[in-house]
LUMNUTI-904824 format. One record per atom (N, C-alpha, C, CB): x, y, z. Coordinates in steps of 0.2 Angstrom, whole numbers, padded with zeros to 4 digits, always signed. Glycine has a CB too. Example, Ala and Ser with C-alpha at 12.3 -4.5 7.8 and 13.67 -1.06 7.14 Angstrom:
residues 2
+0066-0028+0039;+0062-0022+0039;+0066-0016+0039;+0057-0022+0045;+0064-0011+0035;+0068-0005+0036;+0064+0000+0039;+0070-0003+0029;
END
This chain:
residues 232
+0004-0006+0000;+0000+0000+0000;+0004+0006+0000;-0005+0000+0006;+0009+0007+0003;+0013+0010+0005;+0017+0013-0004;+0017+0006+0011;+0019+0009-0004;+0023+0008-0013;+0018+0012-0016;+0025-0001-0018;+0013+0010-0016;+0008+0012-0021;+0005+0020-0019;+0004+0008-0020;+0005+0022-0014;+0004+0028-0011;+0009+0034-0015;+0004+0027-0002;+0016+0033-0014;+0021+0036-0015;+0021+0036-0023;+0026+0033-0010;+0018+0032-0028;+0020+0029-0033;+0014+0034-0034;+0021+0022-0035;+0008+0034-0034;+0003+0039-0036;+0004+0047-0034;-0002+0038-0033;+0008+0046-0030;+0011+0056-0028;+0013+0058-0032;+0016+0060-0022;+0020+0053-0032;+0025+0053-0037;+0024+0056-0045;+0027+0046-0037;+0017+0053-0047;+0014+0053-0056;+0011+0062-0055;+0006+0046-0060;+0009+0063-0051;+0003+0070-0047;+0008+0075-0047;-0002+0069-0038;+0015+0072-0047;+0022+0082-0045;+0023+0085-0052;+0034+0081-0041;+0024+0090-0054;+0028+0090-0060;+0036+0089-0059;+0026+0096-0063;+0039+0087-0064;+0045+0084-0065;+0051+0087-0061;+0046+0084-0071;+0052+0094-0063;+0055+0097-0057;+0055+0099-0049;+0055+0101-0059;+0050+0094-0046;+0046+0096-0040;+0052+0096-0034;+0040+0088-0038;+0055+0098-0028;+0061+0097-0025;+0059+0091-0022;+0063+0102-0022;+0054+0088-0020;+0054+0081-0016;+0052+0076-0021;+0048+0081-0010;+0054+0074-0028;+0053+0069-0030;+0059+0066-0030;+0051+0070-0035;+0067+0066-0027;+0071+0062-0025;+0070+0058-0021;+0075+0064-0023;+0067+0062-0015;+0066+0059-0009;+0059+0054-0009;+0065+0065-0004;+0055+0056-0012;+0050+0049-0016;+0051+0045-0018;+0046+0049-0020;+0055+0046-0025;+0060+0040-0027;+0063+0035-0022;+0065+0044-0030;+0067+0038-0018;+0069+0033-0012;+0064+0030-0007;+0073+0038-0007;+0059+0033-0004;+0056+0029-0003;+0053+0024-0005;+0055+0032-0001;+0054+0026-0012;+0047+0019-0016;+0055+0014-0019;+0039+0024-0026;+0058+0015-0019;+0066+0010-0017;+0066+0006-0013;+0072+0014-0014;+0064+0010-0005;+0068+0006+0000;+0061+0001+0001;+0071+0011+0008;+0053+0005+0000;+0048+0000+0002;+0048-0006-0004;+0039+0005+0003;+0051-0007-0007;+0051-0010-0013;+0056-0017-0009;+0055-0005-0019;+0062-0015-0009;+0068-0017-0005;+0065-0020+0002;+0073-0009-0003;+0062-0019+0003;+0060-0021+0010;+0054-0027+0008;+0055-0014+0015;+0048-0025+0003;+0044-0030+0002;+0049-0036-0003;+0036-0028-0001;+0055-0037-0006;+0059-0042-0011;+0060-0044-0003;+0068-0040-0017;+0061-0042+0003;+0067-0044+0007;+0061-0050+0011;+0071-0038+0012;+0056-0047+0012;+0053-0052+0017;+0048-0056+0012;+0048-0049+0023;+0047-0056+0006;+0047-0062-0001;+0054-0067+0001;+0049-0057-0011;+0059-0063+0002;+0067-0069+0002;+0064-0073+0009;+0077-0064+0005;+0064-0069+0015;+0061-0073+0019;+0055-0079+0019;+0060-0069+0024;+0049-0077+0017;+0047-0082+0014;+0048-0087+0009;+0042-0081+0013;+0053-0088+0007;+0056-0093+0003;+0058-0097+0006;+0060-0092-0002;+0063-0094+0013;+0065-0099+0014;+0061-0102+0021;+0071-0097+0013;+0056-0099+0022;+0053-0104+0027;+0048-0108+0025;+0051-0101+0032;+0047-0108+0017;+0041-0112+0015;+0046-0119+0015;+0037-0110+0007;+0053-0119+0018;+0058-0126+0017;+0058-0128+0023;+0066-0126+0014;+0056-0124+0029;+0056-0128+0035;+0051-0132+0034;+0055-0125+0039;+0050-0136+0039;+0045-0143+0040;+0042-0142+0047;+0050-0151+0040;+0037-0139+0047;+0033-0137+0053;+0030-0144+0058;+0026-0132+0051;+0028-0144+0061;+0023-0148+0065;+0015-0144+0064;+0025-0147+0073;+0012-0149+0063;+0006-0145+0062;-0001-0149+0071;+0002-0146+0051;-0001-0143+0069;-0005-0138+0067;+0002-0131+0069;-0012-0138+0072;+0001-0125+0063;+0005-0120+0062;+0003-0114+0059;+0010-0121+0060;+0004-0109+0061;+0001-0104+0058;+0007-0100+0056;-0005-0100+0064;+0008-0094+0051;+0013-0088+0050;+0007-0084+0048;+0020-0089+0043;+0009-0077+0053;+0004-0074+0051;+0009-0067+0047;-0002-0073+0057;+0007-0064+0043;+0010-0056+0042;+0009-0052+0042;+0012-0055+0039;+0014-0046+0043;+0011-0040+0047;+0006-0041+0051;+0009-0036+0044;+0007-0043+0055;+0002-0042+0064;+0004-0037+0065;+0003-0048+0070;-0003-0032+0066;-0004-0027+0070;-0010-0025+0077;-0005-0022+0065;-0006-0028+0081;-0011-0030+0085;-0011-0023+0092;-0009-0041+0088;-0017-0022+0094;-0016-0016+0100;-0016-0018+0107;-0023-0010+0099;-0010-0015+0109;-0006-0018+0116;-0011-0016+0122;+0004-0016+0117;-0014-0009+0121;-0018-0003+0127;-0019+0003+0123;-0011+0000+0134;-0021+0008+0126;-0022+0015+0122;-0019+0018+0119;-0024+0018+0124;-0012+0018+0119;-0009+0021+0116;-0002+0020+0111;-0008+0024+0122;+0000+0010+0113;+0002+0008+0108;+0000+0002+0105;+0008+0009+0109;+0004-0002+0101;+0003-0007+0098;+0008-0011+0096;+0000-0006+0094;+0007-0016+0093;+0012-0024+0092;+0012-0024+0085;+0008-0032+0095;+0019-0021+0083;+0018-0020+0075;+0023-0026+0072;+0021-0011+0073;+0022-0033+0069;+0025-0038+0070;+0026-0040+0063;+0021-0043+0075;+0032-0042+0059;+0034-0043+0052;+0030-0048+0048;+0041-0045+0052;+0031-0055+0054;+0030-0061+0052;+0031-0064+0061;+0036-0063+0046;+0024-0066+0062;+0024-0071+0066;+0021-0078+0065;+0021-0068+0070;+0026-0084+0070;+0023-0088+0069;+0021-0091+0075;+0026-0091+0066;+0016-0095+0074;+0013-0099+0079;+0012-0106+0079;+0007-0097+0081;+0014-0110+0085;+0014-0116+0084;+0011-0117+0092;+0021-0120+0082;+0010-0124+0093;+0009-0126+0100;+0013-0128+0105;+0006-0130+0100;+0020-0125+0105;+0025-0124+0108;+0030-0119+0108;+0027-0128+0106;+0028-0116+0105;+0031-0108+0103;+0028-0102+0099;+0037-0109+0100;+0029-0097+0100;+0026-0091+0095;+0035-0087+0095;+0018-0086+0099;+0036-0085+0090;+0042-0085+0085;+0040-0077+0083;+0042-0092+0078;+0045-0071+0084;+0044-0067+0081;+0051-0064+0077;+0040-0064+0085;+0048-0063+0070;+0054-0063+0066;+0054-0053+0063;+0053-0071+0058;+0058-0049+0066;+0058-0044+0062;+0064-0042+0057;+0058-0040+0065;+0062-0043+0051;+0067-0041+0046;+0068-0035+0042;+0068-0044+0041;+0074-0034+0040;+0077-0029+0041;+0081-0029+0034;+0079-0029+0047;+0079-0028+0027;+0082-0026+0022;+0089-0022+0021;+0076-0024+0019;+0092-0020+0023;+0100-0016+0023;+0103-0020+0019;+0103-0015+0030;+0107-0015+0016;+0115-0015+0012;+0120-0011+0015;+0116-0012+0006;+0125-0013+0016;+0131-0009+0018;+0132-0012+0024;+0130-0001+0018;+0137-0008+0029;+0139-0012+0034;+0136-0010+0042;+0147-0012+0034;+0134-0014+0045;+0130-0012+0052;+0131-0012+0058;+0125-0015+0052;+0132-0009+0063;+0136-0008+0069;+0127-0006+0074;+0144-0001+0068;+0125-0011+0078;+0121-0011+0083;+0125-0009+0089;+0119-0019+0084;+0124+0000+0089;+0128+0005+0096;+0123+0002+0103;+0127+0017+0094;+0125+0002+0107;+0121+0000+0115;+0120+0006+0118;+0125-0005+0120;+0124+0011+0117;+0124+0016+0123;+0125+0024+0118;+0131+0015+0129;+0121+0027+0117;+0113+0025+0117;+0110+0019+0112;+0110+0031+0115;+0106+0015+0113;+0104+0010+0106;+0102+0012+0099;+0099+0005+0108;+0106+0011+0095;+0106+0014+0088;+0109+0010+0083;+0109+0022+0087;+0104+0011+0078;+0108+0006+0070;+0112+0011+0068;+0102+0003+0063;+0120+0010+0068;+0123+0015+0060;+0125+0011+0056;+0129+0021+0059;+0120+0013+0049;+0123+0008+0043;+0127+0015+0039;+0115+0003+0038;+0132+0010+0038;+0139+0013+0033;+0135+0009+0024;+0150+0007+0036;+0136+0016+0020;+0135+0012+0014;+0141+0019+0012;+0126+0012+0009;+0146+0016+0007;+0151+0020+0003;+0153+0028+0008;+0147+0022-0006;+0155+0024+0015;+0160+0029+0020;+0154+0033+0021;+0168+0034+0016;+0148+0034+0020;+0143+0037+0024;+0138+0034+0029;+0140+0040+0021;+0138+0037+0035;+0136+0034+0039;+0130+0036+0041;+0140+0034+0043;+0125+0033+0044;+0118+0035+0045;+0114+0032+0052;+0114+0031+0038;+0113+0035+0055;+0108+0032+0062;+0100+0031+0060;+0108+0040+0070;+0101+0026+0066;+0093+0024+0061;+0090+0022+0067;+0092+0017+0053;+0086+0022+0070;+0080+0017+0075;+0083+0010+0075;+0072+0017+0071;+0085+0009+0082;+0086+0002+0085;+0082-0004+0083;+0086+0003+0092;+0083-0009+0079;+0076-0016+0079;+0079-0019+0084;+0075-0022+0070;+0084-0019+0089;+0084-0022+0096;+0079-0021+0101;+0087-0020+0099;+0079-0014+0101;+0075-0009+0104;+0066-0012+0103;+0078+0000+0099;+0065-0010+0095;+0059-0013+0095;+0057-0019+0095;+0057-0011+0092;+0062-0024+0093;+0060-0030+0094;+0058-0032+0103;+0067-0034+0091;+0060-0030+0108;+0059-0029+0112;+0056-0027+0117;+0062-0029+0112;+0051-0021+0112;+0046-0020+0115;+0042-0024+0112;+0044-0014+0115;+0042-0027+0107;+0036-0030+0105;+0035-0038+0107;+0036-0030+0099;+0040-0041+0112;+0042-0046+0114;+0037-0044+0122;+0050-0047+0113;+0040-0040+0126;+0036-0039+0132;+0029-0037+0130;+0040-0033+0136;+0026-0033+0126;+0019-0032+0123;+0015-0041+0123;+0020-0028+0114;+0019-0043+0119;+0015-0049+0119;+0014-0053+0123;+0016-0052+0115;+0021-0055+0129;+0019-0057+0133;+0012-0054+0138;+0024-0056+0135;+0012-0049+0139;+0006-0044+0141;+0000-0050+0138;+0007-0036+0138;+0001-0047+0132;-0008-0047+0127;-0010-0054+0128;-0008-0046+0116;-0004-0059+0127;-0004-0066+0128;-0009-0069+0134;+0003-0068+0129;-0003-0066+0138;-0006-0066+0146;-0013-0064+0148;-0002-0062+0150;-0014-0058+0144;-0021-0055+0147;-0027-0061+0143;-0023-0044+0144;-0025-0062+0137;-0030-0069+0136;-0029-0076+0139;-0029-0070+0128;-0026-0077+0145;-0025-0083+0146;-0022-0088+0144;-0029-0085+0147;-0015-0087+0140;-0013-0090+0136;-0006-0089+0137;-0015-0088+0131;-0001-0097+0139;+0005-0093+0140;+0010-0098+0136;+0007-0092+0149;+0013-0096+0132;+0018-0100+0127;+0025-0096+0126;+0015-0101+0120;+0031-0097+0126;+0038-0095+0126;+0037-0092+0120;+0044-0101+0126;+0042-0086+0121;+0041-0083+0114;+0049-0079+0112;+0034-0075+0115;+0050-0083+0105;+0057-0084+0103;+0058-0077+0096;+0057-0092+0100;+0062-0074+0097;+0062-0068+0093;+0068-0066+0089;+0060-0062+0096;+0068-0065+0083;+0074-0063+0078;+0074-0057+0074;+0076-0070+0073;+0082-0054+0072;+0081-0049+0070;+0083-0054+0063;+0084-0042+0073;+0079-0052+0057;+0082-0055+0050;+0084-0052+0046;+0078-0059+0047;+0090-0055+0042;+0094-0051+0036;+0091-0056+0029;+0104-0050+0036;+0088-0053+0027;+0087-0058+0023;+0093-0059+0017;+0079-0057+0020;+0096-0056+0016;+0101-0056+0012;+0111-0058+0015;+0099-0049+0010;+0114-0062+0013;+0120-0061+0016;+0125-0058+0013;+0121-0067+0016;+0124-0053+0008;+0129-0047+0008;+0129-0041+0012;+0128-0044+0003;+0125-0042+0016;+0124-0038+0022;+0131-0041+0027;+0115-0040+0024;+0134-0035+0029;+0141-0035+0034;+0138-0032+0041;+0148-0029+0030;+0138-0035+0044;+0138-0034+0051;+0143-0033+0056;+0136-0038+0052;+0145-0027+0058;+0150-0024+0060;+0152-0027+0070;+0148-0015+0058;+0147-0025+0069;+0144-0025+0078;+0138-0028+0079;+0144-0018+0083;+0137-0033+0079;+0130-0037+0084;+0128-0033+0089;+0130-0044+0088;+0120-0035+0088;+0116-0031+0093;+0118-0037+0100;+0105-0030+0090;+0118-0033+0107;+0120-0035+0113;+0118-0042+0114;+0117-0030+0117;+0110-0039+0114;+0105-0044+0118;+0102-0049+0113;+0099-0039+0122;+0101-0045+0106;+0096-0048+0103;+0098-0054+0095;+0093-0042+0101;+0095-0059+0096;+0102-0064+0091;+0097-0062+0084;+0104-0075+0093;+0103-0061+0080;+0102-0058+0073;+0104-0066+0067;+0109-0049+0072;+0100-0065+0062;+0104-0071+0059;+0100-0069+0052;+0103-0080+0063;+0104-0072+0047;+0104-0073+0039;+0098-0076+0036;+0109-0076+0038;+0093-0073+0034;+0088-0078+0030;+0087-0084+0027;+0085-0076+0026;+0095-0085+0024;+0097-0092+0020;+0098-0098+0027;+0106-0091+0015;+0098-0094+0035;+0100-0098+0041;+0092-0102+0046;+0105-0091+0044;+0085-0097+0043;+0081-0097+0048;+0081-0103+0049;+0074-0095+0047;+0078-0109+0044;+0077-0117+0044;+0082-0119+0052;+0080-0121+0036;+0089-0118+0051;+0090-0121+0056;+0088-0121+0063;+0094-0120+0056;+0088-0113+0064;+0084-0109+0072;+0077-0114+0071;+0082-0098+0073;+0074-0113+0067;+0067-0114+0069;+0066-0121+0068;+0062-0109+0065;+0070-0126+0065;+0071-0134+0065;+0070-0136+0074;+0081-0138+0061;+0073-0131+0076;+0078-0132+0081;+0073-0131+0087;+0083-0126+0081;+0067-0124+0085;+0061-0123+0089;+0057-0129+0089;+0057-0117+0087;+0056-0133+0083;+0051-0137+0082;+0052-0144+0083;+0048-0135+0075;+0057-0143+0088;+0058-0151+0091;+0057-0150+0099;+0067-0154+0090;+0052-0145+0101;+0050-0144+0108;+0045-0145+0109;+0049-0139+0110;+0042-0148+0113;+0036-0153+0115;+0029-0147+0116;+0038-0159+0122;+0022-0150+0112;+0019-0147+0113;+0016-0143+0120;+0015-0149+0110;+0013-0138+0122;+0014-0135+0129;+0005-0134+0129;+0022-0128+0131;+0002-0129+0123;-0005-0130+0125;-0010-0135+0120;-0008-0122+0125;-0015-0135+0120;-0019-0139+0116;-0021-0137+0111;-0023-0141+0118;-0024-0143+0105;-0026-0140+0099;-0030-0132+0100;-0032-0145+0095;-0034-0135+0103;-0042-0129+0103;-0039-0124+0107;-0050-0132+0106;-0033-0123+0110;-0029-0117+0114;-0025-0114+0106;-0023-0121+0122;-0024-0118+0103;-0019-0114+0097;-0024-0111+0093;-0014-0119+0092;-0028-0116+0093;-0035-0114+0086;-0038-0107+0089;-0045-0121+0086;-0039-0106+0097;-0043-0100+0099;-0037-0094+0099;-0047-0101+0108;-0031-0096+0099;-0024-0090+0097;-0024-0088+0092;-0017-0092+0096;-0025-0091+0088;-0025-0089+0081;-0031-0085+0078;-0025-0094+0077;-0035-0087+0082;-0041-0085+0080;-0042-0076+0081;-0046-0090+0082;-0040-0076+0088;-0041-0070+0094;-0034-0064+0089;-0038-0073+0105;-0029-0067+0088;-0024-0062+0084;-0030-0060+0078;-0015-0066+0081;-0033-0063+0074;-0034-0063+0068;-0041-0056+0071;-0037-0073+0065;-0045-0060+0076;-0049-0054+0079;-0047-0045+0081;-0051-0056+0085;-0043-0047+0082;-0037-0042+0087;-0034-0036+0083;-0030-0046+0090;-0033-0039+0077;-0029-0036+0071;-0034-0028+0071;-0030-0042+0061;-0026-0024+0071;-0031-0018+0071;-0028-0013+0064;-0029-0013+0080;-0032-0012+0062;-0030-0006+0056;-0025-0001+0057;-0035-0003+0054;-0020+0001+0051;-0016+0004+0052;-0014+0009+0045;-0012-0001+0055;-0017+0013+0050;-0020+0022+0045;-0013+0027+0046;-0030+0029+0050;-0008+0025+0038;-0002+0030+0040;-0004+0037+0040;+0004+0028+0035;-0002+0040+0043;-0003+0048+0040;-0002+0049+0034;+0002+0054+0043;-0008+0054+0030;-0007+0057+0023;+0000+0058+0021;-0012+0066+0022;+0002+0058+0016;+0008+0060+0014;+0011+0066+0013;+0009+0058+0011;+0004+0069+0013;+0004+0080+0013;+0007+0082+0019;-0005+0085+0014;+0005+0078+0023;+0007+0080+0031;+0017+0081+0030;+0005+0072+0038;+0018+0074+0027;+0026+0072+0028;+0032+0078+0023;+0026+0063+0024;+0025+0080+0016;+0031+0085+0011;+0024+0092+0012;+0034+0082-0002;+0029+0096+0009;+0026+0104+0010;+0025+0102+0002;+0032+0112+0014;+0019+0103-0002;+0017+0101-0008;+0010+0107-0008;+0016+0092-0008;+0013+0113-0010;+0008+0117-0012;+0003+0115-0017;+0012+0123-0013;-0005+0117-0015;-0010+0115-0020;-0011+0115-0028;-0014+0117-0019;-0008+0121-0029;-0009+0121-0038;-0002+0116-0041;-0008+0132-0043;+0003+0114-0035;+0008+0111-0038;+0004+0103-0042;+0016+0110-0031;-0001+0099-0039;-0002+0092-0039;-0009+0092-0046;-0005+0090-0030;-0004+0087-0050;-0012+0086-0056;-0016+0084-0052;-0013+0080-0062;-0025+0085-0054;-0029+0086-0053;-0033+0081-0058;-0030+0092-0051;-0039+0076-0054;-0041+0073-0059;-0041+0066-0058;-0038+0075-0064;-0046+0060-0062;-0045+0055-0061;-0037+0054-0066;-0051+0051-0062;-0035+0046-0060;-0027+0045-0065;-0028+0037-0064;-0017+0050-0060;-0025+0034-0071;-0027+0025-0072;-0018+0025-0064;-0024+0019-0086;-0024+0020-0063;-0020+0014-0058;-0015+0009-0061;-0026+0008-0056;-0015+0010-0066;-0008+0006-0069;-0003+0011-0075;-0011-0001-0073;-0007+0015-0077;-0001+0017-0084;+0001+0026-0080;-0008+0017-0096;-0005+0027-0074;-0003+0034-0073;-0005+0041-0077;+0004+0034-0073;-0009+0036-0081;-0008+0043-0088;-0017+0047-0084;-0010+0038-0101;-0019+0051-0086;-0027+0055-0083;-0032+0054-0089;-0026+0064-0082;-0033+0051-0086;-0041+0050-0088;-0048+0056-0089;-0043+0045-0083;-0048+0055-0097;-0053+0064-0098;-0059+0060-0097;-0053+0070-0106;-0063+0066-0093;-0070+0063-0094;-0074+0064-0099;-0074+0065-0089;
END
């Protein structure tokens, strides 16, 4: 949705607009991001589950009033719930502890970015919570994922174990030789309650994000695929 949002602004600037770099890039990196967790599902359609199993994606589930459980790929089994956040990057990546921060180096430039330690971790304690407030209690195993292995990893994150997409099968072979802990109809009513739970997720307009004065944007219906305007 996102790709596509930025891809319709994008056809509405005219050509000289000063934020059409910066659009360009984003509709790059969301691009980059959905190949990367396509890579990841490739390679977990090779693991060999136990079933009953569920992978659910993008789970956006609401923790209390004020935040939420924003989750890549989760999986559920009757012995574990598994939470995988990946993380599409190139270049080389140093997980700082003090204060916690990603800087990814691409060609000697260096960039801070938001910790996925950081959040992987809130969303680990969250689910404990949500879990809990439904009567439901299962170990909950969490990874940060590269789906790619040209990705250079300078400094590992402290606490949090990071590993390579070509690598999941092994961790999660590994989860799925743990003996079941709740019952069918306890996993069936899990699955079902996330599925309930799922809360919608309304990014801000994108007017908000660029300063995009009104006579600058075409006006009008525009095709969903070729971008061109459609006369009435």
């Amino acid at each position: 949705a996102i790709i596509n949002a930025y891809t319709r602004l994008l056809h509405r600037l005219p050509s000289e607009h000063p934020t059409r770099n910066d659009i360009l890039s984003k509709i790059d990196m969301a691009k980059a991001g959905f190949n990367g967790e396509c890579q990841v599902d490739h390679y977990l359609r090779q693991v060999k589950f136990n079933e009953p199993y569920a992978i659910l994606k993008e789970v956006n589930l609401k923790s209390d009033s004020q935040s939420f459980i924003s989750i890549d790929t989760l999986i559920i089994t009757q012995s574990y719930v598994c939470i995988l956040e990946i993380k599409t990057m190139k270049g080389k990546l140093m997980f700082q502890s003090n204060p916690p921060q990603l800087l990814r180096e691409v060609d000697g430039v260096i960039t801070p970015m938001k910790c996925p330690e950081q959040q992987l971790n809130r969303n680990v304690k969250r689910l404990y919570k949500w879990l809990n407030n439904k009567g439901i209690s299962l170990p909950i195993y969490s990874y940060i994922v590269l789906p790619y292995s040209k990705t250079h990893v300078a400094l590992p994150p402290k606490f949090a174990k990071i590993i390579m997409g070509c690598d999941i099968s092994s961790y999660i072979d590994e989860l799925n030789e743990k003996k079941p802990i709740i019952s069918r109809e306890t996993f069936d009513k899990l699955v079902s309650l996330i599925n309930e739970y799922q809360a919608s997720y309304f990014p801000p307009p994108l007017s908000n994000r660029y300063v995009i004065k009104y006579d600058q944007i075409r006006k009008g219906l525009m095709c969903s695929y070729c971008f061109k305007m459609i006369k009435n």
